[in-house]
C-alpha positions, -999 to 999 in steps of 0.1 A, spaced: -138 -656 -518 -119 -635 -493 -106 -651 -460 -111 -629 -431 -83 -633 -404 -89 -651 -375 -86 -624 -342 -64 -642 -316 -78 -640 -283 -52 -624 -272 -58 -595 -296 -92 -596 -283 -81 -593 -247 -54 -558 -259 -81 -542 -278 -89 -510 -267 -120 -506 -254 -145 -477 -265 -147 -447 -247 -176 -438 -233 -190 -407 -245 -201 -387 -216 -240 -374 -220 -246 -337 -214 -253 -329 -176 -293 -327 -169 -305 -291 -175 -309 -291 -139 -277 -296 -131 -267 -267 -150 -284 -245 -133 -276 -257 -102 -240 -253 -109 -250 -218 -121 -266 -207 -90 -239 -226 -69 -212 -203 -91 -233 -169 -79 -238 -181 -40 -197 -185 -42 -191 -148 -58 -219 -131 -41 -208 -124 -7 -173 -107 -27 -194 -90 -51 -215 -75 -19 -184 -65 -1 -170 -46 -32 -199 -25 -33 -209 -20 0 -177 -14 14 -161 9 -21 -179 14 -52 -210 28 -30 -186 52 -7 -172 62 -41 -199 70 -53 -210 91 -27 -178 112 -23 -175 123 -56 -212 128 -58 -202 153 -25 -179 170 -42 -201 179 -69 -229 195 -41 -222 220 -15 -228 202 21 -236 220 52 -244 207 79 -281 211 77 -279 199 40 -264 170 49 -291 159 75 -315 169 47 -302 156 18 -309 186 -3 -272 199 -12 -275 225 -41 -251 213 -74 -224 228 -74 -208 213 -107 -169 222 -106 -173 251 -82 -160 235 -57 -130 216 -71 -121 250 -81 -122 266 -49 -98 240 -36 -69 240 -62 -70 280 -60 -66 281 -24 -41 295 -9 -27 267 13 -33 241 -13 0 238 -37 19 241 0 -1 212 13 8 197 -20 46 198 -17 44 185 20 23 159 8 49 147 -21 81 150 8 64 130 30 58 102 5 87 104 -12 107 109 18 88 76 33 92 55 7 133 60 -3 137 53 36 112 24 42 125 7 9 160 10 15 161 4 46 137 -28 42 158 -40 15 191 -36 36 176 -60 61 165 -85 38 194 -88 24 214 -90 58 188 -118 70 188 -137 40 224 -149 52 206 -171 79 228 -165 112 224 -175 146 192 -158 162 182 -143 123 149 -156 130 141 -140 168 159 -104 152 136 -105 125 105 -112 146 117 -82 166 117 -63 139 79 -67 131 70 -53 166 65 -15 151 41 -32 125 22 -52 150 21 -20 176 -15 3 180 -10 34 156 -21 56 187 9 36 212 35 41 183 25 75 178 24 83 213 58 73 222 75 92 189 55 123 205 71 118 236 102 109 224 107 139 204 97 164 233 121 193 232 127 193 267 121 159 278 125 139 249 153 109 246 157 119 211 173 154 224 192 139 247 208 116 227 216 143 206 230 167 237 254 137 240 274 147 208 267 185 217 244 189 194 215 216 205 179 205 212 157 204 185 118 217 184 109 187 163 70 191 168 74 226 159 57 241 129 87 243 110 101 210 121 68 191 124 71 172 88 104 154 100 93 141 131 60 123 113 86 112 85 107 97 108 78 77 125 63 69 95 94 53 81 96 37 113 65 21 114 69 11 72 105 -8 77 86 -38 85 62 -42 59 91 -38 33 114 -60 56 85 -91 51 75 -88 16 114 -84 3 127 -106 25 98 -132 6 109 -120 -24 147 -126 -15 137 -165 -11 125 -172 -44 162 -163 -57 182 -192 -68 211 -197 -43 226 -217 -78 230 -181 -91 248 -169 -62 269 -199 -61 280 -197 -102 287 -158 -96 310 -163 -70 328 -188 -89 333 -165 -117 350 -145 -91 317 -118 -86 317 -99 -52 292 -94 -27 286 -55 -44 286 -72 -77 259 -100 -70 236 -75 -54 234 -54 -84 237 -80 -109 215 -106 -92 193 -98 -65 183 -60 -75 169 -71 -107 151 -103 -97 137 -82 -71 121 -56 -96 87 -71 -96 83 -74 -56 102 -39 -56 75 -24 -81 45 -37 -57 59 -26 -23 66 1 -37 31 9 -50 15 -2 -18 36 21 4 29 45 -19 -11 45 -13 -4 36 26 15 70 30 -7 90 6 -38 80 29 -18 84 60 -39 104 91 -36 87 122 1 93 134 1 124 123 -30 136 133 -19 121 172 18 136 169 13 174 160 -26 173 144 -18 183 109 -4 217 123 25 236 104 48 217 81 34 185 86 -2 193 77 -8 168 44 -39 162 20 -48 138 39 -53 153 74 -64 186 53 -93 165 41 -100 150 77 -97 183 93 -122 201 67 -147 171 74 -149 177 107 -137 206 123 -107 202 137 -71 210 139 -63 243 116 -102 242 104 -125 255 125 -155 251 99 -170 217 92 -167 214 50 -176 183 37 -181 190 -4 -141 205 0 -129 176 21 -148 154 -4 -130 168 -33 -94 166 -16 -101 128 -13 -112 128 -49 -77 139 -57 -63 115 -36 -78 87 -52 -70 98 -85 -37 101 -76 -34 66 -62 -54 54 -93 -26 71 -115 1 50 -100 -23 19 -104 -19 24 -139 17 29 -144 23 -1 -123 5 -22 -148 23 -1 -179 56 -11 -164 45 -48 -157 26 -48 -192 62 -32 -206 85 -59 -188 65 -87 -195 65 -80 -236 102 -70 -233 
């Protein structure tokens, strides 16, 4: 006969216990949790389409009928198929508005980013008063686009402006900057003006996830300022660098407003942008409302911005494998 061991009572006390196994929730629960789930994403989902899948819709759907004025009150725009898109890229002023288009964002962006980044970098040394200079420097950002534009207007008056006479001071002759010819540098100038801040914040954010440890260890192997820049803070800046960089570039593609208010899209300055607006209605160098055009210039625009969309997330998808 086999003697079973006695369990101490102690053993009895350390023994585990059984877990509970926890029952299904009540089918009523589920759904509850379900509906709960759709009340949460509903109001976003709304938003999305209201606000830009619908509006999307609608302009390429434009662009694809010719709208008058009395068809659009109607609703009863002929299709026009590609008729239209081709009518725009073989106009005349279209490959010129093109280039201006591509200086002004280019121009914008080298400025604004390097620029930005040279502040970052100068604040991120935590001096006396750093914090009150680099709240003054978010006052451009934090300005009406009408009061900023306004005051770059004035400022660059040929005969009146303070830009001139600064310039007179060094003997320097006056410059037409609103003229036709010079009209793209004075927008580009505000433009970069009113951008410093936004890539002053986000790099400056960027700078502060930097180890100081990696500072500290490349000074001790004897690395200069020039050399820790390049080696350290350039490349563990690539990722914010890669999204500023991609939202100034659809800021400045999309830009209207100061330009519009500075010289209204006249001469050199005139972009797709403000060629759109002015087709749509009426103004500046187009006299005749032309809403399918207009709505195809904005279909180029967001295919352009999509573009970039995508090689943003090939370079991150590249980087991140690498």
């Amino acid at each position: 006969m086999t003697r079973i061991p006695a369990v101490s009572t102690l053993e009895r006390r350390t023994a585990p216990e059984p877990v509970p196994v926890s029952a299904a929730p009540p089918p009523g629960r589920r759904r509850h949790r379900r509906w709960a789930g759709v009340a949460f994403i509903a109001p976003l989902v709304t938003y999305l389409v209201v606000f830009y899948a619908y509006p999307l819709v609608e302009n390429v759907s434009m662009s694809l009928h010719r709208f008058t004025r009395a068809t659009y009150v109607t609703g009863e725009a002929p299709f026009a198929g590609t008729d239209i898109y081709r009518e725009v890229l073989t106009a005349p002023q279209f490959w010129p508005i093109v280039q201006q288009t591509a200086v002004f964002v280019v121009g914008s962006l080298v400025f604004q980013y390097v620029i930005g980044l040279a502040l970052a970098t100068y604040f991120h040394r935590h001096f006396p008063l750093s914090v009150l200079l680099r709240g003054l420097f978010l006052v451009p950002w934090l300005l009406p686009i009408i009061v900023s534009a306004t005051t770059w207007q004035w400022m660059m008056d040929a005969d009146s402006g303070i830009v001139n006479r600064f310039l007179g001071a060094f003997g320097i002759d006056p410059v037409w900057w609103l003229s036709a010819d010079n009209s793209l540098w004075a927008v580009m100038i505000a433009n970069i003006w009113l951008g410093i801040p936004f890539n002053l914040v986000i790099l400056y954010s960027g700078l502060q996830n930097i180890s100081a440890e990696l500072y500290e260890a490349a000074a001790l192997d004897g690395a200069g300022p020039w050399r820790r820049f390049w080696s350290i803070t350039f490349p563990l800046l690539r990722p914010v660098s890669a999204i500023t960089l991609l939202l100034g570039f659809v800021y400045t593609l999309k830009v209207v407003d100061i330009i519009w208010i500075m010289t209204a899209g006249a001469g050199s300055s005139q972009t797709l942008a403000t060629w759109a607006y002015g087709m749509a209605f009426g103004k500046g160098t187009s006299a005749v409302i032309e809403y399918s055009q207009a709505s195809v210039v904005g279909t180029i625009l967001l295919l352009v911005a999509l573009l970039m969309g995508l090689v943003y997330l090939a370079v991150q998808r590249k980087e991140q494998e690498a």
